[in-house]
C-alpha positions as CSV (number, residue, x, y, z in Angstrom):
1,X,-38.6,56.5,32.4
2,X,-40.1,52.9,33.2
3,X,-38.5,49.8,32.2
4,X,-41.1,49.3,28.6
5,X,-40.2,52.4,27.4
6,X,-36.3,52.3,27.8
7,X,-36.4,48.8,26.1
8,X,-38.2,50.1,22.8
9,X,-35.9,53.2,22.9
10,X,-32.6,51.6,23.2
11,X,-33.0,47.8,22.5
12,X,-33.8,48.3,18.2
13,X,-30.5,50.3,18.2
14,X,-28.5,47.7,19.8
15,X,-29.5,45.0,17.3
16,X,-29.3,47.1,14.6
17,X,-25.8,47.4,15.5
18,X,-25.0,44.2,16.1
19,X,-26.6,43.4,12.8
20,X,-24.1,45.8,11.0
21,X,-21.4,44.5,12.5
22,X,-22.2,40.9,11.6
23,X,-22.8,41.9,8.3
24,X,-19.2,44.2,8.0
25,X,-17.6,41.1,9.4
26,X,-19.1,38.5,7.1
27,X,-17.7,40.9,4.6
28,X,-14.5,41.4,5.7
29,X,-14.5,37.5,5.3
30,X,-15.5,37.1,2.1
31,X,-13.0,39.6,0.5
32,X,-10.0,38.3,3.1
33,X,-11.3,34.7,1.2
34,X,-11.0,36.3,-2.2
35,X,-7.4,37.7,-1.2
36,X,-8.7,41.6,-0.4
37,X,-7.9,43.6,1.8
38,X,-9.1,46.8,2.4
39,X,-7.2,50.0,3.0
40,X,-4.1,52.3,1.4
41,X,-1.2,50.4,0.1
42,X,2.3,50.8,1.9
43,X,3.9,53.8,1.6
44,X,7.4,51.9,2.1
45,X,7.6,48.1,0.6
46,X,9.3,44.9,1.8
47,X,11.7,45.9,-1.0
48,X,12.3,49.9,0.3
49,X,12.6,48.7,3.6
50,X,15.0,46.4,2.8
51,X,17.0,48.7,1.3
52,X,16.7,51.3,4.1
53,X,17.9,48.8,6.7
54,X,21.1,47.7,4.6
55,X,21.8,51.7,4.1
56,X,21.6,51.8,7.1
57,X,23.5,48.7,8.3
58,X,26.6,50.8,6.1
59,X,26.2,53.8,8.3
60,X,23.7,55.7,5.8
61,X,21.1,57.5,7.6
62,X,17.4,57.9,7.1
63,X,17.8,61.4,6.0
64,X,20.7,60.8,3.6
65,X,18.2,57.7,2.1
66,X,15.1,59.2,1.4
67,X,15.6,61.2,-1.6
68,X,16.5,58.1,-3.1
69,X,13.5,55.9,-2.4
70,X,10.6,56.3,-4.9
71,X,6.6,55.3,-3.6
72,X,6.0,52.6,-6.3
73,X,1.7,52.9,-5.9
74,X,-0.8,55.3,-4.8
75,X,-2.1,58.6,-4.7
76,X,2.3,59.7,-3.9
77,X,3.3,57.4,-6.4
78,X,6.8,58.5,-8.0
79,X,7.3,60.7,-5.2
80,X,9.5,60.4,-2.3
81,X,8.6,58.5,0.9
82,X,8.1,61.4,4.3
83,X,11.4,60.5,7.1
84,X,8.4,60.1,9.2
85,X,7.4,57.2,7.5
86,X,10.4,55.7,6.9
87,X,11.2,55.9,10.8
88,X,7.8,54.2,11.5
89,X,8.4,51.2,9.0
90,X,11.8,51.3,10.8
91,X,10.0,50.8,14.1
92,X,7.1,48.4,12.9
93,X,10.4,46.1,12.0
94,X,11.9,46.3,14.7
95,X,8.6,45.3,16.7
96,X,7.8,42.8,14.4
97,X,11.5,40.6,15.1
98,X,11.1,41.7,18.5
99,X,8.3,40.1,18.9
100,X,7.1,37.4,16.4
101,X,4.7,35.6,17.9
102,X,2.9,38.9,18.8
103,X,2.5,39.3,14.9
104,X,0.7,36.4,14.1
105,X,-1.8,36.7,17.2
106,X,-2.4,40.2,16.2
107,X,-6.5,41.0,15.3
108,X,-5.6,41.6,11.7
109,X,-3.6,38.3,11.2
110,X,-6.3,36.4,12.3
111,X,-9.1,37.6,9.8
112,X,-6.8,37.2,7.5
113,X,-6.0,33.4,8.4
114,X,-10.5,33.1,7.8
115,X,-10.7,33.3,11.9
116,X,-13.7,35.4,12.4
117,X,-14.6,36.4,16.3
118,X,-17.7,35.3,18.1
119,X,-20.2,38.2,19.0
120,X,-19.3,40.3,22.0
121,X,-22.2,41.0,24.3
122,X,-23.8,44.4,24.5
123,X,-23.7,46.1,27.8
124,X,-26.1,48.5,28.8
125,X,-26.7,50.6,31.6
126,X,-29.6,53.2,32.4
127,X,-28.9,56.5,32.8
């Protein structure tokens, strides 16, 4: 294949590409601005988790705890949080005071603060 033809085959798909990412970015921006985010709400809230870790801080554990925590929002709401995910929020905690200064740098926290990253450059190869 010579160099002219590989260029109109792959180069419009590229900048379409990057042109949808701009514009999901921009986006992203604009509701982050407004105070939206986008996906599911917590299963398990600052206010379950907090009761889960003093429950636990008394010897409780997570099996003996779940029946009595209720999902407050969402598609489960009214019914009881999974062990699973009260052992993940467990472990997201943990990280999280662990590691604080991990938290803020992460990707998320930093289109929330309005950051938005630069373009990445697109890499291609031939075949």
């Amino acid at each position: 294949m010579d160099c002219a033809r590989w260029l109109s085959c792959h180069f419009p798909q590229g900048v379409e590409r990057e042109n949808i990412r701009e514009s999901t970015l921009e986006g992203l921006d604009t509701a982050s601005r407004k105070g939206k985010h986008g996906g599911r709400p917590p299963v398990i809230t600052d206010d379950m988790l907090h009761t889960v870790l003093r429950r636990r801080a008394n010897g409780e554990s997570v099996e003996q705890i779940q029946p009595d925590l209720i999902i407050p929002t969402g598609k489960r709401k009214g019914r009881n949080p999974s062990v699973a995910s009260i052992y993940r929020a467990l472990a997201e905690h943990a990280k999280r005071e662990a590691y604080p200064a991990a938290a803020e740098k992460a990707p998320v926290a930093a289109l929330q603060a309005g950051e938005v990253p630069g373009p990445r450059l697109l890499l291609v190869t031939s075949p």
